[in-house]
Structure formats: structure tokens, C-alpha cells
Backbone as numpy.savetxt, mean C-alpha at the origin, in Angstrom:
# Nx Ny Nz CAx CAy CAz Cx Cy Cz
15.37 14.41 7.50 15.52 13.12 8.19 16.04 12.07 7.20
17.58 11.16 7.10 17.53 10.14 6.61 16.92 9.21 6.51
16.85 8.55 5.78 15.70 7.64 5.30 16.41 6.00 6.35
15.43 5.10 6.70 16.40 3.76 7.58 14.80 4.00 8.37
14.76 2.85 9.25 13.83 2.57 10.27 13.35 3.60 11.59
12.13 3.21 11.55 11.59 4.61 12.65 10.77 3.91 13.72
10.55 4.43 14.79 9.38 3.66 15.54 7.98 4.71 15.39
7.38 4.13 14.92 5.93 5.16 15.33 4.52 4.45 16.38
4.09 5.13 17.31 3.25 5.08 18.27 1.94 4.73 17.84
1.52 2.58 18.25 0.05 2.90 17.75 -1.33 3.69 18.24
-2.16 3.52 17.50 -3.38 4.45 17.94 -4.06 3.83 19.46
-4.06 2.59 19.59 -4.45 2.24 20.53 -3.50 2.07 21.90
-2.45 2.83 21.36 -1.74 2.70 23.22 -1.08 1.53 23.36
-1.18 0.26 22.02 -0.54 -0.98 22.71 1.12 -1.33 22.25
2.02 0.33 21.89 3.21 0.16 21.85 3.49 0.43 20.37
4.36 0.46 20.29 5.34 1.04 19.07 5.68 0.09 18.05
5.73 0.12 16.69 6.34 -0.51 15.46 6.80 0.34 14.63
7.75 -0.60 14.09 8.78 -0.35 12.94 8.25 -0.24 12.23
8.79 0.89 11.27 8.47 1.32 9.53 9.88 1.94 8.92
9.44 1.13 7.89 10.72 1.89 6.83 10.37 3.44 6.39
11.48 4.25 6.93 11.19 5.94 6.16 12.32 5.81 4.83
11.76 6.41 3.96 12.29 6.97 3.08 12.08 8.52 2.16
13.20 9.35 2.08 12.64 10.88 1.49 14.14 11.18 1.25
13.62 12.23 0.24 14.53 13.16 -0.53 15.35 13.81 1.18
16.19 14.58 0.89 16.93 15.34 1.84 16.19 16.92 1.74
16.22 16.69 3.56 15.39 18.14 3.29 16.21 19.32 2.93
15.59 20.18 2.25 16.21 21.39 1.91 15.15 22.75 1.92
15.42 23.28 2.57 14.72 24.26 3.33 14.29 25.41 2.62
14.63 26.10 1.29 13.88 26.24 0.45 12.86 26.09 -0.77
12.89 24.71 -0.42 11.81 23.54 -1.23 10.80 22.97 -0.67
9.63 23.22 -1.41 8.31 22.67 -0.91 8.37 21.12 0.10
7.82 21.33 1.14 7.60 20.15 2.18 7.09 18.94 0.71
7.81 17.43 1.10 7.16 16.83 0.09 5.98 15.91 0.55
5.14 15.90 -0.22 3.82 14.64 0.11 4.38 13.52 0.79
2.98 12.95 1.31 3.10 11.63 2.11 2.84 10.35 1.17
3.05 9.35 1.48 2.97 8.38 1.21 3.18 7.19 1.95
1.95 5.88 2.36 1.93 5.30 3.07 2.20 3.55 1.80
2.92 3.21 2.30 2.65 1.77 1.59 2.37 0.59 2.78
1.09 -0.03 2.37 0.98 -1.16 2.78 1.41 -2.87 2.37
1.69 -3.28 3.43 2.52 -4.59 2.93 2.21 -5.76 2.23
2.81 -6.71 1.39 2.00 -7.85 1.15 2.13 -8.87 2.24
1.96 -9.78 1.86 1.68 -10.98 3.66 3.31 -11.66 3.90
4.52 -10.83 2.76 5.69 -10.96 3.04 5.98 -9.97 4.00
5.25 -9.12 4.14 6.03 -8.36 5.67 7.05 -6.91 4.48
7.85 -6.57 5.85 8.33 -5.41 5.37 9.80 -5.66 4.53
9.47 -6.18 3.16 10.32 -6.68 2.34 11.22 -5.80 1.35
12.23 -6.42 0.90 13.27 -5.56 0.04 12.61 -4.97 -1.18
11.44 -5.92 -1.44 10.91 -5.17 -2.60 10.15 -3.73 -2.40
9.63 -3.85 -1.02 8.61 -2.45 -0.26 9.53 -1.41 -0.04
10.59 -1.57 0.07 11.79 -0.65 0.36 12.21 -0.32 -0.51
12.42 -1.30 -1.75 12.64 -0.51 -3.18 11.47 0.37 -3.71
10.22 -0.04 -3.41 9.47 0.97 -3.82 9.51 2.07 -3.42
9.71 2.40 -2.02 9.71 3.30 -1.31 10.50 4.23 -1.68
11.82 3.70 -2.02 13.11 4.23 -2.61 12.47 5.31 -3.81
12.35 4.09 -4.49 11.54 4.82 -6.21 11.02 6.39 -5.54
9.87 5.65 -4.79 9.09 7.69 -4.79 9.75 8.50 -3.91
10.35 8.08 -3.03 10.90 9.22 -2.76 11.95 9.96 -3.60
12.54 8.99 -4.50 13.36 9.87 -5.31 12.62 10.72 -6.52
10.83 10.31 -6.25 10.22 11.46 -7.12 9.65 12.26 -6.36
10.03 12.46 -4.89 9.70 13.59 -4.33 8.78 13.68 -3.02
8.76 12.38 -2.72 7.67 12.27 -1.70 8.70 11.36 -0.73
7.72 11.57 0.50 8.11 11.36 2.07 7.76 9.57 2.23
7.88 8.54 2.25 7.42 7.56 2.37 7.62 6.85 3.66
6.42 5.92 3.77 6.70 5.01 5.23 5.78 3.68 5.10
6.65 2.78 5.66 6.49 1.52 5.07 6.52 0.50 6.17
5.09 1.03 7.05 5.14 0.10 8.09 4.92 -1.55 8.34
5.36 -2.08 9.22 5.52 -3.23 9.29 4.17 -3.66 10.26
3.27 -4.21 9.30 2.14 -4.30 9.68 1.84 -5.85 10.97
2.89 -6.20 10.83 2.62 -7.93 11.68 3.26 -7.73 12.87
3.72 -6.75 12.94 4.19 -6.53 14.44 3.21 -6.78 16.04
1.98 -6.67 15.94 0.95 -7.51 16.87 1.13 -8.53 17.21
1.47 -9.72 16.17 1.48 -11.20 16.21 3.07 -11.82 16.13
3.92 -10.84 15.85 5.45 -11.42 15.58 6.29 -10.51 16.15
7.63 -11.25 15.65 8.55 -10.02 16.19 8.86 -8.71 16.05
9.48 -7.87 16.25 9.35 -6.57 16.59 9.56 -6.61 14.68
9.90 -6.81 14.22 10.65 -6.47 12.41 9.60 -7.55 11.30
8.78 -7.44 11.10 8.91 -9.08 9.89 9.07 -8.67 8.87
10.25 -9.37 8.73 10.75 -8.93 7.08 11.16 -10.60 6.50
10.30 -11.09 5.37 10.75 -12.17 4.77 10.94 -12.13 3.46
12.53 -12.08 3.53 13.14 -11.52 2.02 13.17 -12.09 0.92
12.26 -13.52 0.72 12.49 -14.29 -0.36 10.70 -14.98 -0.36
10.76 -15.69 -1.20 9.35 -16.54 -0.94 9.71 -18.05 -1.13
10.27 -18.26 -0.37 10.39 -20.03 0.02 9.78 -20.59 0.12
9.68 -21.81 0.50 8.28 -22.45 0.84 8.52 -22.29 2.62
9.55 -21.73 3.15 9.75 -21.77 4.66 9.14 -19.95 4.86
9.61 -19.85 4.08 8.41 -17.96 4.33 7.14 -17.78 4.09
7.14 -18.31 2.85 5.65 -19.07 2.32 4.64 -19.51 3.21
5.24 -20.29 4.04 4.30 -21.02 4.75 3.73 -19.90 6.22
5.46 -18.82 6.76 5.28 -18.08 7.61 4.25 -17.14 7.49
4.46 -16.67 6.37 3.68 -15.52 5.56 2.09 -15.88 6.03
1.45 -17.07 5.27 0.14 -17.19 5.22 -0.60 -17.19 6.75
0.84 -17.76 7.74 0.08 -17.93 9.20 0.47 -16.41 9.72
0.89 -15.77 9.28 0.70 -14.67 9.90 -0.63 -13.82 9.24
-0.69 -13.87 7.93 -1.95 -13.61 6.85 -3.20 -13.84 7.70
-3.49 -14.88 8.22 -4.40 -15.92 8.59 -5.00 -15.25 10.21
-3.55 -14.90 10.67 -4.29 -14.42 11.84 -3.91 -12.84 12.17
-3.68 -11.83 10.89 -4.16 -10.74 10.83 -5.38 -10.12 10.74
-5.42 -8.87 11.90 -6.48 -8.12 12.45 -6.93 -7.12 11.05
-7.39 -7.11 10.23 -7.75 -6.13 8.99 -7.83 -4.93 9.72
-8.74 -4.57 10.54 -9.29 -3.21 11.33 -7.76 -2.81 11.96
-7.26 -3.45 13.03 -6.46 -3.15 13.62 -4.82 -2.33 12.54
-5.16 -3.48 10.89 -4.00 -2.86 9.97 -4.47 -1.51 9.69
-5.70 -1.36 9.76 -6.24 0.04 8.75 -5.71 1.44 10.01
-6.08 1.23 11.65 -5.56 1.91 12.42 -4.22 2.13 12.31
-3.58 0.68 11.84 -1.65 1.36 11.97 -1.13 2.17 10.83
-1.71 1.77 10.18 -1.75 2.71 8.81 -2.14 4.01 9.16
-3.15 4.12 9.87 -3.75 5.68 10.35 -2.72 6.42 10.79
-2.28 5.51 11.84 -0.71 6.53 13.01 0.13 6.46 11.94
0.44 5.51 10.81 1.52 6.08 10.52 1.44 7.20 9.38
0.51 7.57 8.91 -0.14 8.65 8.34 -0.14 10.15 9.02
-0.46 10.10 10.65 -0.37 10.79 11.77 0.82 11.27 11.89
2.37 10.02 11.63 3.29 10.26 12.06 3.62 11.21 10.70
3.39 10.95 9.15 4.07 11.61 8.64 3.38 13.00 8.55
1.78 13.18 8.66 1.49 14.92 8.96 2.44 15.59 9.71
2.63 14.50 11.21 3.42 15.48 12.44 4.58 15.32 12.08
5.19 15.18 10.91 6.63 15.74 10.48 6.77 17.09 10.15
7.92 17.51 10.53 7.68 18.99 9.86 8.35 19.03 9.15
9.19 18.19 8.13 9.14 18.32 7.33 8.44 17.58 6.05
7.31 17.21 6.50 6.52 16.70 5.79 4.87 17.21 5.30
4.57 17.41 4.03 3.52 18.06 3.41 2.14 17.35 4.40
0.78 18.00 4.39 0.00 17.15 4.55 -0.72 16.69 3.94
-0.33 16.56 2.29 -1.25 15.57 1.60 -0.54 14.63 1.87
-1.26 13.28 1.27 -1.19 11.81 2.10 -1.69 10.83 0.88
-0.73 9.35 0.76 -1.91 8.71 0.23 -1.36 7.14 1.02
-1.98 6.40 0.19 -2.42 5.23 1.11 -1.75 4.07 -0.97
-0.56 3.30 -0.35 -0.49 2.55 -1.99 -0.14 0.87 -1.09
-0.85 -0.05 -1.82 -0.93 -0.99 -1.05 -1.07 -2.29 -1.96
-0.29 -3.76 -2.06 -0.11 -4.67 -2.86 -0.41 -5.82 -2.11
-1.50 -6.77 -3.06 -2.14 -8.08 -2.22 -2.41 -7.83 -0.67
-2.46 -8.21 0.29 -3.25 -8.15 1.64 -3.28 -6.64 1.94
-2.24 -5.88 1.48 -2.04 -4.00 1.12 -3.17 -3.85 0.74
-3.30 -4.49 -0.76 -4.14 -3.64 -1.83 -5.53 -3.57 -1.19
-5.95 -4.78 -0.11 -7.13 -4.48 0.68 -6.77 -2.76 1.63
-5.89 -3.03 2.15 -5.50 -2.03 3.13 -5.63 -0.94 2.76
-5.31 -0.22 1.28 -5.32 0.65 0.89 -6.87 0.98 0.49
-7.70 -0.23 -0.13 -9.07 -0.11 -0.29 -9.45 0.54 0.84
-9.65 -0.29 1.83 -10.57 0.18 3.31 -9.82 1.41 3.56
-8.41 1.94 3.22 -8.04 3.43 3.92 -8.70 4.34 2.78
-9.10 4.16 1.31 -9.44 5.12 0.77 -10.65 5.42 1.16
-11.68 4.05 2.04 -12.92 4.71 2.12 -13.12 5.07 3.72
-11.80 4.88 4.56 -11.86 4.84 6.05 -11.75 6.00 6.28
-10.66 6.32 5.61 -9.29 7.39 6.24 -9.37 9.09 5.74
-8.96 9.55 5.76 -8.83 10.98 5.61 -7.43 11.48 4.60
-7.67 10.60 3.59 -6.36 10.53 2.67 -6.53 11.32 1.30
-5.65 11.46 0.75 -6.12 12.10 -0.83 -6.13 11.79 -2.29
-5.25 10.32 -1.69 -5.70 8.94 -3.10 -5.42 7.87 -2.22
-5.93 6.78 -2.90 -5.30 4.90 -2.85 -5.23 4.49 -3.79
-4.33 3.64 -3.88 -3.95 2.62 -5.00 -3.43 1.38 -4.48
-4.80 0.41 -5.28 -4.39 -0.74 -4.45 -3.99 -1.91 -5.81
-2.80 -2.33 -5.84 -2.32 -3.30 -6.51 -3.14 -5.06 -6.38
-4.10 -5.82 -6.75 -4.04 -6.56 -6.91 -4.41 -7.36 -5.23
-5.49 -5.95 -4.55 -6.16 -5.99 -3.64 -6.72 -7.73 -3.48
-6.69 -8.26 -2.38 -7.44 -9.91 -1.86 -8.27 -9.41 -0.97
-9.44 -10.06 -1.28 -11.14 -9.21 0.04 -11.83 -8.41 -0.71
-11.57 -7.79 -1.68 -12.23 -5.90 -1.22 -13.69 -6.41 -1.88
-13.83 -7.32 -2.49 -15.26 -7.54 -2.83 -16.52 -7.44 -1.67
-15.19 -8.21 -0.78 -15.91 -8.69 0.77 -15.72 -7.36 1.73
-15.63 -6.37 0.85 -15.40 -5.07 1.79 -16.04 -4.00 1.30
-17.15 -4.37 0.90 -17.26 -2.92 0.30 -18.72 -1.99 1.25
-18.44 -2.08 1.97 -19.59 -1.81 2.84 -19.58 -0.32 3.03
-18.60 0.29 2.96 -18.49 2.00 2.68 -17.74 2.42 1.74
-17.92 1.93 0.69 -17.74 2.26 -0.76 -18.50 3.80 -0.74
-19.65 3.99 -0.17 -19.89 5.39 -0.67 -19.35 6.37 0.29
-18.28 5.90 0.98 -17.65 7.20 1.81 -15.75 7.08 0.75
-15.70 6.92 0.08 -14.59 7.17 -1.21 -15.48 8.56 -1.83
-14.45 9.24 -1.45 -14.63 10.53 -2.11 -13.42 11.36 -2.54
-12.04 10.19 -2.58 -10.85 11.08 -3.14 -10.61 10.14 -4.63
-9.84 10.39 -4.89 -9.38 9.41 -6.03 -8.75 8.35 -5.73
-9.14 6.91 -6.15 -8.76 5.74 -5.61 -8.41 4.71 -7.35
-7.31 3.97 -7.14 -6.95 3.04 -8.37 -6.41 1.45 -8.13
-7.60 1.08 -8.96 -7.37 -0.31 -8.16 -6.60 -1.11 -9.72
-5.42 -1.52 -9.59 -4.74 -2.46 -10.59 -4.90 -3.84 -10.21
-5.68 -4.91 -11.24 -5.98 -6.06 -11.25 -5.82 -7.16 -12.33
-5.12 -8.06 -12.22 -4.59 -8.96 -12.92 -5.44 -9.93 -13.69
-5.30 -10.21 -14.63 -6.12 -11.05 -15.24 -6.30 -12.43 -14.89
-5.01 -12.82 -15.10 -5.04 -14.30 -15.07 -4.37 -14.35 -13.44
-5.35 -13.99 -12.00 -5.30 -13.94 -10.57 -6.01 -14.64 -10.25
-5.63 -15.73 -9.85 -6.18 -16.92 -8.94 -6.78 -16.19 -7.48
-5.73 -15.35 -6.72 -6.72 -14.87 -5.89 -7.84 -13.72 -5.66
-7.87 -13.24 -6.34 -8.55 -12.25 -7.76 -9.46 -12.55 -8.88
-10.22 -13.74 -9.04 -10.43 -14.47 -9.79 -11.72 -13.55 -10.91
-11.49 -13.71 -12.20 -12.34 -13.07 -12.99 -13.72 -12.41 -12.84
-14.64 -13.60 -11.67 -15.31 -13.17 -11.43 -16.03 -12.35 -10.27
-14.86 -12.24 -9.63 -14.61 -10.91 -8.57 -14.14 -10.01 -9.29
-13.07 -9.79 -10.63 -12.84 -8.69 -10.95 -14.67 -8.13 -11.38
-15.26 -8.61 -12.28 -16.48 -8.53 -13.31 -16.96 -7.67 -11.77
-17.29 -7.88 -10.48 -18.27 -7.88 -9.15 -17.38 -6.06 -8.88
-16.44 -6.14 -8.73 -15.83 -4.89 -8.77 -15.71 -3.51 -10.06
-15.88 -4.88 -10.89 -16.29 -3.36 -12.38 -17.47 -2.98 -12.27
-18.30 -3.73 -11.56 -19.80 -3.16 -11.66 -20.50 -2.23 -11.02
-19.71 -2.48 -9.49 -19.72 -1.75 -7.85 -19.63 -0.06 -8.53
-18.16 -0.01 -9.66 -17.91 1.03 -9.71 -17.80 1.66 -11.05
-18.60 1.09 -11.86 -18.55 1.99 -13.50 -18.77 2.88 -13.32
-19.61 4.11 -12.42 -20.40 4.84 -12.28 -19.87 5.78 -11.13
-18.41 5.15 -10.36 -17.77 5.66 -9.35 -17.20 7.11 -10.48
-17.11 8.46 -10.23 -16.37 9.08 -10.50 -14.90 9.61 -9.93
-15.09 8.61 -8.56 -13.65 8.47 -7.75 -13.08 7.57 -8.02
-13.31 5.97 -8.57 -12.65 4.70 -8.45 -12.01 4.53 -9.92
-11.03 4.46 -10.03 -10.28 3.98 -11.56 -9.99 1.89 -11.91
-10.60 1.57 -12.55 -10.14 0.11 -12.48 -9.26 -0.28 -13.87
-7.99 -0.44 -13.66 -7.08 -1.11 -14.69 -6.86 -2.61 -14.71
-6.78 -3.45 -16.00 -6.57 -4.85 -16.16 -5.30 -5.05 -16.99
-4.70 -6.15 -16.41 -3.41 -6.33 -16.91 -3.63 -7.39 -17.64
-3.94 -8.14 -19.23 -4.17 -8.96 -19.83 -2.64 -10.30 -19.62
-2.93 -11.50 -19.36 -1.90 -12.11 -18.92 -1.23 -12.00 -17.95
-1.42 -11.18 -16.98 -0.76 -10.74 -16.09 -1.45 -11.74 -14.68
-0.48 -12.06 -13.33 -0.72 -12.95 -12.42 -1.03 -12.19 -11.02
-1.77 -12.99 -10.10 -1.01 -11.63 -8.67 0.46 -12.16 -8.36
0.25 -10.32 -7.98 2.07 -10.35 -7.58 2.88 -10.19 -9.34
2.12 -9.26 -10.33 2.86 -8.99 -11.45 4.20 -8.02 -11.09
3.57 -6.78 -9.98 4.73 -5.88 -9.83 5.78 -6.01 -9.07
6.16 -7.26 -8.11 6.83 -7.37 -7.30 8.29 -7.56 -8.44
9.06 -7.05 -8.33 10.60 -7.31 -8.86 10.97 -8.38 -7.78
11.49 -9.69 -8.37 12.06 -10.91 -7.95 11.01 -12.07 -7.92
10.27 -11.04 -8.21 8.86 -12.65 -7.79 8.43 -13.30 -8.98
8.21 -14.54 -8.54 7.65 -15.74 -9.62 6.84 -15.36 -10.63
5.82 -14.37 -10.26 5.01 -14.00 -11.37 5.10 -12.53 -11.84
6.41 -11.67 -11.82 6.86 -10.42 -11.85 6.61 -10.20 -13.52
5.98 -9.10 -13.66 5.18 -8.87 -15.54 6.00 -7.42 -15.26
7.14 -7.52 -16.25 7.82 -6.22 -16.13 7.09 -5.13 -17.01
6.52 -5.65 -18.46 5.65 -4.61 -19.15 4.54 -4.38 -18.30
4.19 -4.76 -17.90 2.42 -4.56 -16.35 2.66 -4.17 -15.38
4.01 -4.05 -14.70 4.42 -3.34 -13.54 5.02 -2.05 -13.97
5.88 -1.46 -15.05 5.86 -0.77 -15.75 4.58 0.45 -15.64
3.81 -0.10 -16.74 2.71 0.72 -17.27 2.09 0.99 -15.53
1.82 -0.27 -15.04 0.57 -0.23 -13.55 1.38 1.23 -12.86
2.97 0.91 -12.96 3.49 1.94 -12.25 3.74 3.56 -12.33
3.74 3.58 -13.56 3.58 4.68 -14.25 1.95 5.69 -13.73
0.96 4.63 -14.04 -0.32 5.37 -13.86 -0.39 5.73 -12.23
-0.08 4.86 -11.63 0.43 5.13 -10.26 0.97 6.40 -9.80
2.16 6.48 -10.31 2.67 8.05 -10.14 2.14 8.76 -10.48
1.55 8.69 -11.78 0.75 10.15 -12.31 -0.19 10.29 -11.47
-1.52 9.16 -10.89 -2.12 9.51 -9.97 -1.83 10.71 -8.66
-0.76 9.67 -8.30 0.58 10.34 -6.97 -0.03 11.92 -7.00
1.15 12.55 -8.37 0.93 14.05 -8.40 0.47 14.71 -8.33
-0.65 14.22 -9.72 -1.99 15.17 -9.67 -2.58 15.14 -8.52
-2.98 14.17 -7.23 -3.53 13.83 -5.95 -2.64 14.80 -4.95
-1.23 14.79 -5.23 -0.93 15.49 -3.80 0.27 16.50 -3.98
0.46 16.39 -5.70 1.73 17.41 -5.54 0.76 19.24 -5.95
């Protein structure tokens, strides 16, 4: 399947949304490749989510990059810059996003890439700012085989089935994160010193929103390294 926009069916029956697919070309004597779900930041389904997407699939995996605001907006939200006119869109759509309802669309679109055939059924869940929650709650919701959540907003305020994480989960967190603030990171190192599933990395100097390429606070040595451990996770989890 070329990689470009797909519709996938939500769980609750209330209609169809867009996701970005991206994957290698199938070739029929080569292993089906892993899944991979990315969740969005409160920019919607942006050029930067599509470049990521790009990235892994060209290391071998199936990706899908649904457009989580489709409930409350138009059929697509994609806001390709951070203006203060997206800026402002962004947060009111932020504001009156369903958390539960994101963790279900994430589910179908997880659903959609098992019921590929040409798609493996390991799975993971990688997710940045209002994501990085998304990916939290899917590592301890969902039926996945890692998360990695970039610089997660909430998960302090989420940890209510922390003890149903039982795959490998990596949470990358910024130092100097205003919405992340030190002493929510300290509340999350503590939850999980003792997790033998949860990995916690700190980016010294680093802002939210270090890994986004184009963005105001983009830390190319911290998106780098964050990204690196990322993939290696990836493999060992599902290749």
C-alpha cells in the first residue's frame, strides 16, 4: 500500500477519520513490517508527524498517524506552522478534547493496522505533548508492545492504571518544561524507579517541544539522542 491518507472506522460507530499511512513497499518475500501508531501534538496532523512517520517507515515499519480532532473539527486538522492564529486554534481544540475518546481512536487505528495484511502484529503506540499523554494511557490501556511518550502533559494526573503497564514503555522529558514542570518530572521518577517496564530519560536544557524540527524550542542534540533511544526501543519491542 502507498503511503498518503486513509480513512479508518471509529470504534464507536460515529464515522470515519483521516490518518496519515506511511510504509516501506511491500515485497512479498520480506517479513510483514511492525506497527506503529503516532499520536498527535495539539497541532493536529502536522508536517512534522508526517516526517516522522516518513523516518520509520524507512526503518521498516508500517506507520499511521491519525488525526485525532476530527470529533470537534473538520474532516483533516492539520496546522502547519505555530502562529499565534494556530496557536490559539490548537489550544481550543486541546481544551475541548475527549482524552478517552483519543485513546479509542488510537485503538481502531491500531485495529486498522493488525487488519492489514500486509502488516505485522506487533504494534506500538509513540506520542508527543497531548500524544505523549496518549501514548501513556495506551501503554497502560491497550494491548500494545511498547510506548513512547515524548514530553507527555497530564500523565501525573493519569496514573490510575500504572500497574496494568506490562510492556515496555519510555517516557522522554525535558528539563527546562514549563508544562512538565520539575516537580511533576521528580512525581513521575518516583511512581516508577522500581517500574521494570517504565524507562525515564531527561534532556538537561532542553524545552517542551525539543523534538519537533521547525519549532521554537527544537534541541537538535536532544531530539537526536531522544530519537535514537526511541528506535532502539522500536526493534527490540517489535522487530
Amino acid at each position: 500500500m502507498p503511503s498518503g491518507y486513509i480513512d479508518i472506522k471509529s470504534s464507536d460507530n460515529k464515522g470515519s477519520f483521516k490518518a496519515y499511512f506511511a510504509s516501506r513497499p511491500y515485497v512479498s518475500d520480506l517479513p510483514r513490517p511492525p506497527g506503529i501508531v503516532i499520536a498527535q501534538e495539539i497541532f493536529g496532523l502536522s508536517p512534522f508527524l508526517k516526517e516522522m512517520a516518513n523516518r520509520y517507515a524507512a526503518h521498516g515499519f508500517a506507520v499511521v498517524v491519525p488525526d485525532l480532532f476530527w470529533r470537534q473539527a473538520e474532516p483533516l486538522t492539520e496546522l502547519p506552522d505555530q502562529s499565534e492564529v494556530a496557536t490559539q486554534k490548537a489550544f481550543e481544540l486541546y481544551k475541548g478534547f475527549d482524552v478517552e475518546k483519543g485513546v479509542d481512536d488510537i485503538a481502531a487505528s491500531l485495529r486498522w493496522l493488525r487488519e492489514n495484511e500486509n502488516v505485522s502484529g506487533k504494534t506500538a503506540v509513540v506520542g508527543y505533548c497531548l500524544g505523549g499523554l496518549l501514548a501513556f494511557k495506551s501503554g497502560c490501556q491497550l494491548d500494545i508492545d511498547a510506548s513512547i511518550s515524548y514530553y507527555g502533559v497530564g500523565i501525573d494526573k493519569a496514573l490510575e492504571n500504572k500497574q496494568m503497564i506490562r510492556k515496555p514503555m519510555m517516557l522522554h522529558l525535558a528539563e527546562e518544561d514549563g508544562f512538565v514542570p520539575l516537580e511533576t518530572q521528580k512525581i513521575l521518577e518516583d511512581e516508577f524507579k522500581e517500574s521494570p517496564f517504565v524507562t525515564i530519560n531527561k534532556y538537561a536544557g532542553a524545552d517542551h517541544g525539543f523534538a519537533r524540527t521547525g519549532g521554537p524550542n527544537y534541541d537538535r542534540a536532544a531530539a537526536e539522542i531522544s530519537d535514537s533511544r526511541t528506535l532502539a526501543l522500536l526493534k527490540k519491542s517489535l522487530v
